[in-house]
C-alpha positions as CSV (number, residue, x, y, z in Angstrom):
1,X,57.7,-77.0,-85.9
2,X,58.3,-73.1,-84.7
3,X,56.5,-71.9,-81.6
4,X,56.0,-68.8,-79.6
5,X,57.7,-68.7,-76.6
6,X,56.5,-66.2,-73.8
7,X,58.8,-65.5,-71.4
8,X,58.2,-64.3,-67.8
9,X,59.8,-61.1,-66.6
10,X,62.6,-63.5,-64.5
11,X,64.1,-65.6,-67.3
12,X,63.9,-62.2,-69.4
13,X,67.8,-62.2,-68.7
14,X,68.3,-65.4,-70.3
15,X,66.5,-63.9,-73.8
16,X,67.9,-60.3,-74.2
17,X,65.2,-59.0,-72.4
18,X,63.3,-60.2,-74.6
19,X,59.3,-61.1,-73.7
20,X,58.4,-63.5,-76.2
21,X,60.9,-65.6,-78.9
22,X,60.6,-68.7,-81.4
23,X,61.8,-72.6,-80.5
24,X,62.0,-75.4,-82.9
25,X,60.4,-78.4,-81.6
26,X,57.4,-81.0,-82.4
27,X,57.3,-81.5,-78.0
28,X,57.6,-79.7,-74.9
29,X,61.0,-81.3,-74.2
30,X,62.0,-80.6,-78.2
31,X,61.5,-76.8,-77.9
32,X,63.3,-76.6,-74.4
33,X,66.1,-78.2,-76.4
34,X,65.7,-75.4,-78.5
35,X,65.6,-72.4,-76.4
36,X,68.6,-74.0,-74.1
37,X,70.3,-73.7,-77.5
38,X,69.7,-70.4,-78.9
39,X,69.6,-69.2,-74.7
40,X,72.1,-70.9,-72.7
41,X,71.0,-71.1,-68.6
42,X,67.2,-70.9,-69.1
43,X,66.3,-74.6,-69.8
44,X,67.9,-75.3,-66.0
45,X,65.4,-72.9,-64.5
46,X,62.8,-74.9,-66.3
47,X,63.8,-78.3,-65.8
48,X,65.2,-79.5,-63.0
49,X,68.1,-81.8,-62.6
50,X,66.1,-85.0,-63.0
51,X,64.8,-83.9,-66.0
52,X,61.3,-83.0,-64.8
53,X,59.9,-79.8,-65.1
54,X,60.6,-77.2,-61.5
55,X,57.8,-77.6,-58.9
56,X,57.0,-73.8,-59.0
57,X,56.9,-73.6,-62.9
58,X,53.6,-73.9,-64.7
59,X,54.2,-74.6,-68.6
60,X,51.1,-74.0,-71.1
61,X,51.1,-75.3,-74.4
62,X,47.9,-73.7,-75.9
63,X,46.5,-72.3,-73.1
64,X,46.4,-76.4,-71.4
65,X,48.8,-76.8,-68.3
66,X,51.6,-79.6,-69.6
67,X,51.0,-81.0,-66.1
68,X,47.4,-82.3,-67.2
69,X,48.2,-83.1,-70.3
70,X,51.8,-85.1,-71.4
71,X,54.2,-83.3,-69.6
72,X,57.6,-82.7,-71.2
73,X,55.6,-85.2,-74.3
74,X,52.8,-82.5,-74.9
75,X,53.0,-82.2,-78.5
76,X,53.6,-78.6,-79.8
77,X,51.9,-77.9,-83.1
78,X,53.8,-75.5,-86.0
79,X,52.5,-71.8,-84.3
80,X,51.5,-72.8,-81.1
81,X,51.6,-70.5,-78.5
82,X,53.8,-71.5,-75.5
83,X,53.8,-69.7,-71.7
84,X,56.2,-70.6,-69.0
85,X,54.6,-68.7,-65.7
86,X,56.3,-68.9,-62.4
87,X,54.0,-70.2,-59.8
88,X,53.0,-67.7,-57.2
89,X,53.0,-68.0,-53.7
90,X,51.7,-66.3,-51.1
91,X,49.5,-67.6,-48.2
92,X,47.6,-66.0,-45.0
93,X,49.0,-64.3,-42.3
């Protein structure tokens, strides 16, 4: 299955500077795989080093958040569109 990838302006060194690219996968955890391959360093600032995805990275497979629906499992159809978004902080003063 190939999927669109957007990336966020932060992992844009990992890509080329690229903003958006293609993965091979039929799951979440597949098209990591896939972009670790063809982009060595970004799947670490995805995943962390249990193999779940980073606290303060939101993953959407379709416009649906991975975290409400099967994780690194979601299944990722032939054209989906995939986002990885950093989570944004901020808080009052």
């Amino acid at each position: 299955m190939t999927v669109s990838v957007r990336i966020p302006t932060i992992l844009r060194s990992y890509t080329g500077d690229s903003s958006q690219v293609t993965a091979e996968g039929a799951t979440l955890a597949e098209v990591l795989d896939s972009l670790e391959q063809a982009h060595p360093g970004i799947k670490a600032r995805v995943v962390d080093e249990d193999g779940k995805l980073r606290r303060f990275v939101n993953i959407y497979v379709a416009e649906e958040d991975v975290r409400f629906a099967q994780g690194l499992d979601t299944t990722t159809p032939d054209g989906t569109q995939i986002s990885i978004i950093p989570a944004v902080a901020g808080g009052s003063r």
